[in-house]
C-alpha positions in Angstrom: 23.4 67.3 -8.3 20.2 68.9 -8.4 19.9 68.2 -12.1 20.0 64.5 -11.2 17.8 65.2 -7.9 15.4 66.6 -10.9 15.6 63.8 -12.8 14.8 61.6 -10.2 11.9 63.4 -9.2 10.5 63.1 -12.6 11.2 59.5 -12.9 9.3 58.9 -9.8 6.8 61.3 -10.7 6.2 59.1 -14.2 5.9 56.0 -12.4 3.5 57.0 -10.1 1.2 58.4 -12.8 1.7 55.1 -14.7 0.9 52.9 -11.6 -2.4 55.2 -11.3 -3.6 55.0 -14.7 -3.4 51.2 -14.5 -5.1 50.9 -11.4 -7.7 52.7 -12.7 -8.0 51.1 -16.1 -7.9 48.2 -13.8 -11.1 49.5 -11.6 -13.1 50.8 -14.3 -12.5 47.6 -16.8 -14.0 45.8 -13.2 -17.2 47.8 -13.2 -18.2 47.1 -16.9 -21.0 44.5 -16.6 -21.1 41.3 -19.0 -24.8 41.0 -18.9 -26.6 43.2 -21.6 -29.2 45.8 -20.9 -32.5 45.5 -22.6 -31.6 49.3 -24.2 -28.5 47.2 -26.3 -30.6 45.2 -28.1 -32.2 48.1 -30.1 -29.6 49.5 -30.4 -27.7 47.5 -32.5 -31.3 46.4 -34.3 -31.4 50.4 -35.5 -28.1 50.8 -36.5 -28.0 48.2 -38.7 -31.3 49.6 -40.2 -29.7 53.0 -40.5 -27.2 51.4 -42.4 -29.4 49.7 -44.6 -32.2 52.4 -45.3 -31.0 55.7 -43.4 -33.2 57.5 -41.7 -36.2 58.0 -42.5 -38.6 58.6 -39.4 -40.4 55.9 -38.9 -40.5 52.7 -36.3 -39.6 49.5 -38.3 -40.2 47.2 -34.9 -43.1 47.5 -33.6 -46.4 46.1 -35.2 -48.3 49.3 -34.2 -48.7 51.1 -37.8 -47.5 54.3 -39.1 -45.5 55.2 -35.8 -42.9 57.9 -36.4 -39.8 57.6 -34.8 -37.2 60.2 -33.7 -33.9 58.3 -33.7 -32.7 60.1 -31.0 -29.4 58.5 -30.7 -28.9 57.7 -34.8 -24.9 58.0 -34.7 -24.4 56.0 -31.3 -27.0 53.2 -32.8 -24.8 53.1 -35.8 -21.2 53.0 -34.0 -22.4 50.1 -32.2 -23.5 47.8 -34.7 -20.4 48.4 -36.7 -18.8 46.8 -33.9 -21.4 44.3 -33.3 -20.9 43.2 -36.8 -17.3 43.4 -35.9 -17.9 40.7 -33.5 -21.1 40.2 -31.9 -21.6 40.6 -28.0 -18.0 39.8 -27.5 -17.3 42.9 -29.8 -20.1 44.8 -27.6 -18.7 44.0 -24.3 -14.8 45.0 -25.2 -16.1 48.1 -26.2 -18.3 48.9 -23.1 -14.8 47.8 -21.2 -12.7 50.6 -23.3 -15.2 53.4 -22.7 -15.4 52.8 -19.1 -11.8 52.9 -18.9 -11.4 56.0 -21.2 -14.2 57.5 -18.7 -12.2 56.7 -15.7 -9.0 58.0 -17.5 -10.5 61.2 -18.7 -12.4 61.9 -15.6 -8.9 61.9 -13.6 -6.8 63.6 -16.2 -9.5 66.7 -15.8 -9.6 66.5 -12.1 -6.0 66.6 -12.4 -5.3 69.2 -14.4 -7.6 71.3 -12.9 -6.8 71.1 -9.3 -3.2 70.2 -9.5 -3.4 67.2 -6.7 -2.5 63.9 -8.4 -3.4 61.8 -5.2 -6.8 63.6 -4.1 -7.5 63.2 -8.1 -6.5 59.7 -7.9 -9.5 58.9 -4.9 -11.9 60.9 -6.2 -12.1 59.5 -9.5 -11.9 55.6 -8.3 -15.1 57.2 -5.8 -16.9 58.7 -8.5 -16.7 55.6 -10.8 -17.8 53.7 -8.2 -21.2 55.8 -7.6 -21.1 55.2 -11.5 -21.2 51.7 -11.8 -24.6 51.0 -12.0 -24.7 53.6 -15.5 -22.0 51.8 -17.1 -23.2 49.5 -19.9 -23.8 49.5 -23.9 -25.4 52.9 -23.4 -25.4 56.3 -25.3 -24.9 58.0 -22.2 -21.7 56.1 -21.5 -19.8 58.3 -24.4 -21.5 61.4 -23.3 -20.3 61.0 -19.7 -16.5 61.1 -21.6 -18.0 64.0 -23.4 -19.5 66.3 -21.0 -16.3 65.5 -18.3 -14.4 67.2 -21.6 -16.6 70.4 -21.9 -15.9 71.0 -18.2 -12.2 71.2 -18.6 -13.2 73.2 -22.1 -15.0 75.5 -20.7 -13.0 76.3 -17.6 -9.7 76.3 -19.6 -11.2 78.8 -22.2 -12.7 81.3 -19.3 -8.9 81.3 -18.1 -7.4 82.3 -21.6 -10.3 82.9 -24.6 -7.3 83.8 -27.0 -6.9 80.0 -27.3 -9.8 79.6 -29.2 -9.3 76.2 -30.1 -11.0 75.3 -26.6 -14.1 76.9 -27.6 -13.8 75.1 -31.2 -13.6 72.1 -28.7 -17.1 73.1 -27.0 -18.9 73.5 -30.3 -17.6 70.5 -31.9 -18.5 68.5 -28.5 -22.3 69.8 -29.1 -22.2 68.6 -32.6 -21.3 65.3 -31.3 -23.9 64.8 -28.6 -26.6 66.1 -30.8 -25.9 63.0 -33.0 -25.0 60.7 -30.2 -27.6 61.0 -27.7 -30.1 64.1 -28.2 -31.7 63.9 -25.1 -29.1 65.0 -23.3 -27.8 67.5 -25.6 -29.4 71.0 -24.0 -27.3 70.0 -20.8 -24.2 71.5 -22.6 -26.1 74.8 -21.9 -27.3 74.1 -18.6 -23.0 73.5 -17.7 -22.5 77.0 -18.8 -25.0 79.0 -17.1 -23.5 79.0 -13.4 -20.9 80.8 -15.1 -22.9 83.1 -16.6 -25.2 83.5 -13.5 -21.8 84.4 -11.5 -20.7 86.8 -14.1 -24.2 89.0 -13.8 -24.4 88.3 -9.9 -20.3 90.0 -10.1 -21.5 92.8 -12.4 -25.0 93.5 -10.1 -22.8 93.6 -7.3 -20.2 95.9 -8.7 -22.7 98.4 -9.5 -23.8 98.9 -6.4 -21.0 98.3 -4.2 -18.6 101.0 -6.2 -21.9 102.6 -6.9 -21.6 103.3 -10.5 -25.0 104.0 -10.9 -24.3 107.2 -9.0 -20.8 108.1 -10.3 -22.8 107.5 -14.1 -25.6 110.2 -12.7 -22.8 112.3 -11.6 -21.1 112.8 -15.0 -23.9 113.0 -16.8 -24.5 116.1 -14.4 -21.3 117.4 -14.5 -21.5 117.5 -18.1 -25.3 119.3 -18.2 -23.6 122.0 -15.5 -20.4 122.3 -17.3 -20.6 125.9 -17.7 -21.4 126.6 -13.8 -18.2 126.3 -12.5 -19.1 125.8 -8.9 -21.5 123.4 -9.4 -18.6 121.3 -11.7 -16.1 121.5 -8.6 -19.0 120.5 -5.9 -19.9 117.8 -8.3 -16.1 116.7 -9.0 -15.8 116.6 -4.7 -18.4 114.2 -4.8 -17.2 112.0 -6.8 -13.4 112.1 -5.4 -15.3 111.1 -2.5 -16.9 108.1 -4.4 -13.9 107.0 -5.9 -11.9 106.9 -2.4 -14.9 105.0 -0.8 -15.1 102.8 -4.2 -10.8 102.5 -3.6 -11.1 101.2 0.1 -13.8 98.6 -0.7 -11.5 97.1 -3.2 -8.7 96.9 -0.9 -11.0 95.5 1.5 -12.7 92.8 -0.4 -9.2 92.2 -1.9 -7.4 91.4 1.7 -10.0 90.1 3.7 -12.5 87.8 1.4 -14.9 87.5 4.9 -17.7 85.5 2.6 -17.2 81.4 2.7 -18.4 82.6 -1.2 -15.7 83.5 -3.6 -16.8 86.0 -6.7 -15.2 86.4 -9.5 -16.0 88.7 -12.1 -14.3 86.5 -15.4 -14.5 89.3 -18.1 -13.8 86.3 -20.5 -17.6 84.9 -19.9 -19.3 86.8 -22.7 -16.7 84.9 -24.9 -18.4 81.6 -23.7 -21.7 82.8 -23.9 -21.2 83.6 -28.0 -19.7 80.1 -27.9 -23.0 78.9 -26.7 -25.2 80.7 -29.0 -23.2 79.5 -31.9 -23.5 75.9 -29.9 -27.3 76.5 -30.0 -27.2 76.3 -34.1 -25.2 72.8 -33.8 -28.9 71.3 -33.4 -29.6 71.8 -36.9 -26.2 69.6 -37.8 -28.1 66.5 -37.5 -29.9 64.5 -40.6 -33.1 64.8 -37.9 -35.8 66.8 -38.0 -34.9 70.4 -37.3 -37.1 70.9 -34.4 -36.0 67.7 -33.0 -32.8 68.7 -31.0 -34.8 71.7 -29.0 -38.1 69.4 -28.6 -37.4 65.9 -27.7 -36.3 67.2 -24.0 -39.3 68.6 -23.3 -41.7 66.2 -25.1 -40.1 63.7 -22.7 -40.5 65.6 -19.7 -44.2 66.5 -20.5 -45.2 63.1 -21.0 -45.7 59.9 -18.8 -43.0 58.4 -19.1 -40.7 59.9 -16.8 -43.0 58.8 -14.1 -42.9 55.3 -14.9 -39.5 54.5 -15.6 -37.6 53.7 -12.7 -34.2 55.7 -13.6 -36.3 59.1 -14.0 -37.9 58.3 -10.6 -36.7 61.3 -7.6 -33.7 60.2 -5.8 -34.4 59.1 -2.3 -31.0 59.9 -0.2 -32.1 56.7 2.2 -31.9 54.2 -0.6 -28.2 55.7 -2.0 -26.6 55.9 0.6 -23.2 56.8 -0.9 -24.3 59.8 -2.8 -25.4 60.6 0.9 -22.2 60.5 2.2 -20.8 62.8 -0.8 -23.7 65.5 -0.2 -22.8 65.5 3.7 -19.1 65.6 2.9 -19.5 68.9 0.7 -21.9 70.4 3.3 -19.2 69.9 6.0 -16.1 71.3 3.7 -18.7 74.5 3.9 -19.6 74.6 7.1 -16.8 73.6 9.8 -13.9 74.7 7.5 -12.4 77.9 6.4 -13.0 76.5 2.6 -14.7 78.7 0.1 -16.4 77.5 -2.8 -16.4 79.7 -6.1 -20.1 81.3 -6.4 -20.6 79.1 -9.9 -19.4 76.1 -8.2 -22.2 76.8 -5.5 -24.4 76.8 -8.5 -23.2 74.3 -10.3 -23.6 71.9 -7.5 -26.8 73.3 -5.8 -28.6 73.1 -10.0 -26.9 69.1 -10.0 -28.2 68.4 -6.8 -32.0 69.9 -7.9 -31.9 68.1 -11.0 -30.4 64.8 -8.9 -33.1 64.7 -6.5 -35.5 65.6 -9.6 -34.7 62.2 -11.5 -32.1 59.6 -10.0 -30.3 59.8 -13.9 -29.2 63.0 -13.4 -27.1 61.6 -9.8 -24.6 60.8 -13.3 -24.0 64.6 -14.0 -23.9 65.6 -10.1 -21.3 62.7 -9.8 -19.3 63.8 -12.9 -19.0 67.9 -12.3 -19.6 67.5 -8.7 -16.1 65.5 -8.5 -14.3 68.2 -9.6 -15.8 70.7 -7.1 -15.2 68.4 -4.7 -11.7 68.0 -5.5 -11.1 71.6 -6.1 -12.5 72.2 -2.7 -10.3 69.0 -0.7 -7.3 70.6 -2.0 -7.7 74.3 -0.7 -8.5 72.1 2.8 -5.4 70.4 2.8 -3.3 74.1 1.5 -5.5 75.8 4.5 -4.6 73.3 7.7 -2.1 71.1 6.1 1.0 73.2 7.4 4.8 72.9 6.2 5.8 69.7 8.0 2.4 68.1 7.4 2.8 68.9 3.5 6.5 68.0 3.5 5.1 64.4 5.0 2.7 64.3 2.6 4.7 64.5 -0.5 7.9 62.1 1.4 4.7 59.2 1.8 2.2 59.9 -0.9 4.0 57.0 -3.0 3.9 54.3 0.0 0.2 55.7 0.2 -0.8 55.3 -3.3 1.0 52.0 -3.2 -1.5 50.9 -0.2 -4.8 52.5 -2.1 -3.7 50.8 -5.4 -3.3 47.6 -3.5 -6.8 47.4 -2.1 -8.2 48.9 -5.4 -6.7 46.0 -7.2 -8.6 43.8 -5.1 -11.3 44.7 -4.6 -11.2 45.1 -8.8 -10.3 41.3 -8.5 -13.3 40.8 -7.0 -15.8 42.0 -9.0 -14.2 40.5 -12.0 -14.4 37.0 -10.3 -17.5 38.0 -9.9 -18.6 38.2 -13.4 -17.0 35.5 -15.2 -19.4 33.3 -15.0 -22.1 35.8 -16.0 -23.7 35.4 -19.9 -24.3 38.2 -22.2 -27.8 37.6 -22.9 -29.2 36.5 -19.2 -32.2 33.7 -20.2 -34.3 34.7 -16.7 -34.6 38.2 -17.9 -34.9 37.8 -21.9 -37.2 35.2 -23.3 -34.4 33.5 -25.5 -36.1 30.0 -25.5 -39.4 31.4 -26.2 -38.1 34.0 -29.0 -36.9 30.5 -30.8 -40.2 28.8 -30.5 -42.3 31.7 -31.5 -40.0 32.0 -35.0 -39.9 28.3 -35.4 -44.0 28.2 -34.2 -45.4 31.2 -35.5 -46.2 33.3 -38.3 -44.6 36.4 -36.7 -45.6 39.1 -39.4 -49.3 37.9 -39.0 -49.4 37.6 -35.4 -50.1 41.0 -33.0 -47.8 39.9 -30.0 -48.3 41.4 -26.5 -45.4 41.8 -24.5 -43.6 43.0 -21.4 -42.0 45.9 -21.2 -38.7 45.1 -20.2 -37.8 42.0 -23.1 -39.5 44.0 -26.5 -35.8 45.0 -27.5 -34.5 41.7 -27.2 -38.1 40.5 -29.1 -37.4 43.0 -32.1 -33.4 42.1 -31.9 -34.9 38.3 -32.5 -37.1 40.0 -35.8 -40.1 39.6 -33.9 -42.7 42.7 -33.8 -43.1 44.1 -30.4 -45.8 45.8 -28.7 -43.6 47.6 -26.7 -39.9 48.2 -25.9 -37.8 50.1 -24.0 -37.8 53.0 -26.5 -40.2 54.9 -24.1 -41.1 58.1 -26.5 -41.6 56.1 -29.6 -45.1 54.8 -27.5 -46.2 58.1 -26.2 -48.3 60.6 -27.7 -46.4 63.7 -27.1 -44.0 61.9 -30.1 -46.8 59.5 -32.1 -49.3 61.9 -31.9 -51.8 58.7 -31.6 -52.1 56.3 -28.8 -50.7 56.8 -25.3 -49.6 52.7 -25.7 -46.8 53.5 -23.1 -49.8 54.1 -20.4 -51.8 51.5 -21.9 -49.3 49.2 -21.2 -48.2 50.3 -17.7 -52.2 50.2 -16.5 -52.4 46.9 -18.0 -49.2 45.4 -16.5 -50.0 47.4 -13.0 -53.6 45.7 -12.8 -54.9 49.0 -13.0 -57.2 48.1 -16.5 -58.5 44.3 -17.0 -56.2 43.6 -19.5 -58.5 41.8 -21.2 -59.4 45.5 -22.5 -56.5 46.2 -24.0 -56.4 43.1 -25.6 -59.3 43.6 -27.5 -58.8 47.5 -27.8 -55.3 46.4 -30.2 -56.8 43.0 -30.8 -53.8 40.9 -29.6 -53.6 37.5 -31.1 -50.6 36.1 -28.5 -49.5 37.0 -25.3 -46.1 36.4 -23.9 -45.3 37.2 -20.3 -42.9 36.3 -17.6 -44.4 33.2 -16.1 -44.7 35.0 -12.1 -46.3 38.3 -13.9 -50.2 39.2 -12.3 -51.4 39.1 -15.9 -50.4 35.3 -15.8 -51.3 34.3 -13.0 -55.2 35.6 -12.7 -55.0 34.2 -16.6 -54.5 30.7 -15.2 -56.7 31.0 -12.4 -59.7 33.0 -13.7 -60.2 32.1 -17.3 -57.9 29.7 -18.7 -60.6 28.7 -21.3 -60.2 31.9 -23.0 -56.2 31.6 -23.5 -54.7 28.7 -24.9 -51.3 28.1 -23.3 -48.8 27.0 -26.0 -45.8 27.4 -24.7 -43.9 27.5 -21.4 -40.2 27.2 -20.2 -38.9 28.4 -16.3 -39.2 31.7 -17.2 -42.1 32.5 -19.8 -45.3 31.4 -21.1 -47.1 32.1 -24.1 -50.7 32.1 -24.4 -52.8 32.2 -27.8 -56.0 34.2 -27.7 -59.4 32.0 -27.9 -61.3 33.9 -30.2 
């Protein structure tokens, strides 16, 4: 009987997992947008270059001369034009579909495995790859966020049981991989291990002077310079019997009673991880980039102007996202009006997410990512603190008809946003100037022309085989990278009013100008001096204006 009780547990079990993964296959297939982002179109312009020529450091795009370029995400640039070439933006779109839906599989397989709670894992991860929908599209960072949600479980897994070493083979081979995927984000592998770390000193400080080891270490080394005055051996042996009874009843103490909302461990297995990282920071020379390129292009992009200008590496303001809000007050209660403790490197972990969070709004990703599995890790000591016998018995006799009912809406509102986006184009013709790119190679002599452009369209321009002024690859236009012209501020005080642009044309001695057709530059171009700029082309959307020499 209870072999078939068993069974039917299982069975149950199964179909309830099965149910889950579709519905969130289902949800995260919803939240992969149709419409391409401006970032796509370079992508798949490089890696088809790269395929051609490899890699040989320089811009091929712009018609700025002699800029170098980093290829910062080579391998990712060249996965996606195989399957662009493969089957063009339908190819590109399937493939953003399968890697959000490997992202929402893999983040609640991890969630899952770590905190043992299948429904709470469930929720969670349909909440996190909600906050995430607005980062899912034909990015690098998509197959990192798959990536990085794996070296969590690595790493935790391998500080549990370090004999298995073919976790921390997982680690290092992960850091190869997002070295050649998406180098910007590569030194965050390290940053994931440090709250470990940092608990693992912490544990050690403490333990020396709690159990005061410092003094039982002076002690002996007394003993032993005394060892031929016997009285002074025995007083000195007394005082340390004394020591080691105090040292005995703090242990039981800390052991039973755990009074901090904090919980310490002291994981002896950490200095395995850290020679995994330091063997991790050697992966950066596994690349066919420039050695210095792996430890550099972080910081070159932080020290330059771009991240002030580019609206994802703007601070998060908590007003204007209000959902990662909610999460942040959510935690904060779980700490404060509940008897749940958080592991001191969680603390970390979360409180370094948040910093970074409220730092740039593209780092709300990682705090989403990690901070789901802290948030479910600390849910499901809740539920095992107040949740009782009868409660849990009730809990496990209606967690199917429960899941049933969450699936249900889920699926709807999944529904929804799909019906939502059929109608929606690949390349959207208000944002990308597809009209005008087909005049300009049917019109224009485009490899004798110096075209000024917005911004936000030079990837779909260079896509097209026309020479940009700018695109959205921010570094290749900054001098921290080019060592040359700042064009990235050029172009932002032109576009922002804050230059006559009429300065900048002459300074790179533009020959067109395209723009949107409601930009300022436009519009005080039609007003002001309209005999100085020949229009010669317009549609809804864009205009295109020759320079009167």
């Amino acid at each position: 009987m209870k072999k078939i009780l068993n069974s039917l547990k299982k069975k149950k079990n199964l179909i309830l997992e099965i149910i889950i993964l579709i519905v969130i296959a289902l949800f995260s297939f919803s939240l992969a947008p149709k419409t391409l982002q401006n970032d796509t179109y370079y992508t798949v312009s490089i890696g088809n270059l790269i395929l051609e020529n490899g890699i040989d450091g320089k811009d091929h795009f712009s018609w700025h001369e002699n800029l170098p370029y980093t290829y910062p995400h080579w391998l990712y640039d060249v996965i996606m034009s195989l399957i662009y070439n493969l089957g063009e933006w339908d190819a590109i779109y399937i493939s953003v579909c399968v890697m959000s839906i490997l992202l929402g599989i893999t983040l609640y397989e991890v969630n899952k495995k770590l905190n043992k709670n299948q429904a709470i894992s469930f929720l969670v991860t349909i909440g996190s790859m909600y906050l995430l929908k607005d980062y899912i599209a034909a990015r690098a960072q998509l197959m990192t966020f798959i990536i990085y949600v794996i070296v969590i479980y690595l790493m935790e897994k391998f500080l549990e049981n370090p004999k298995k070493i073919y976790y921390g083979i997982g680690i290092i081979l992960a850091s190869i991989l997002i070295a050649n995927l998406h180098v910007a984000v590569w030194p965050f592998i390290f940053v994931l291990s440090l709250p470990y770390i940092a608990e693992y000193v912490i544990c050690h400080i403490s333990d020396i002077l709690i159990y005061q080891k410092i003094g039982i270490w002076y002690k002996k080394l007394l003993r032993q310079f005394h060892k031929k005055d016997e009285k002074k051996v025995e007083k000195i042996n007394q005082s340390l019997e004394k020591i080691y009874i105090a040292n005995e009843k703090r242990k039981k103490a800390r052991e039973a009673e755990e009074p901090y909302k904090i919980r310490m461990q002291r994981n002896k297995n950490v200095k395995w991880l850290i020679l995994v990282m330091i063997i991790c920071a050697f992966t950066g020379l596994l690349t066919p980039l420039d050695n210095d390129t792996p430890y550099t292009y972080l910081y070159y992009t932080m020290e330059g102007n771009t991240v002030n200008n580019i609206n994802e590496h703007l601070p998060l303001t908590l007003i204007q996202n209000i959902p990662i809000m909610c999460t942040i007050i959510i935690v904060l209660s779980l700490l404060i009006f509940t008897k749940v403790k958080i592991r001191l490197s969680d603390l970390f972990m979360i409180s370094g997410l948040t910093y970074l969070m409220f730092s740039s709004r593209r780092q709300s990703t990682m705090f989403i990512l990690i901070g789901s599995i802290i948030l479910n890790r600390m849910i499901t000591e809740a539920i095992q603190i107040y949740g009782g016998v009868k409660l849990k018995k009730l809990y496990y006799q209606f967690i199917g008809t429960l899941s049933v009912i969450a699936g249900c809406g889920i699926i709807l509102l999944s529904i929804n946003y799909i019906d939502k986006k059929k109608d929606d184009v690949y390349v959207s013709t208000s944002t990308y100037p597809v009209e005008a790119a087909d005049w300009i190679l049917e019109n224009l002599d485009v490899d004798n022309i110096r075209l000024f452009n917005e911004y936000n369209y030079g990837s779909y321009l260079l896509y097209r085989g026309i020479p940009v002024f700018i695109d959205s690859r921010a570094d290749l236009y900054s001098p921290e990278f080019n060592g040359e012209e700042d064009i990235f501020m050029d172009f932002i005080n032109t576009s922002n009013i804050g230059r006559y642009y009429g300065t900048t044309f002459e300074k790179y001695d533009i020959t067109h100008v395209i723009l949107y057709k409601n930009s300022k530059i436009s519009m005080l171009i039609d007003e002001t001096e309209p005999e100085n700029y020949d229009k010669i082309y317009a549609d809804k959307n864009f205009v295109i204006y020759e320079v009167v020499k």
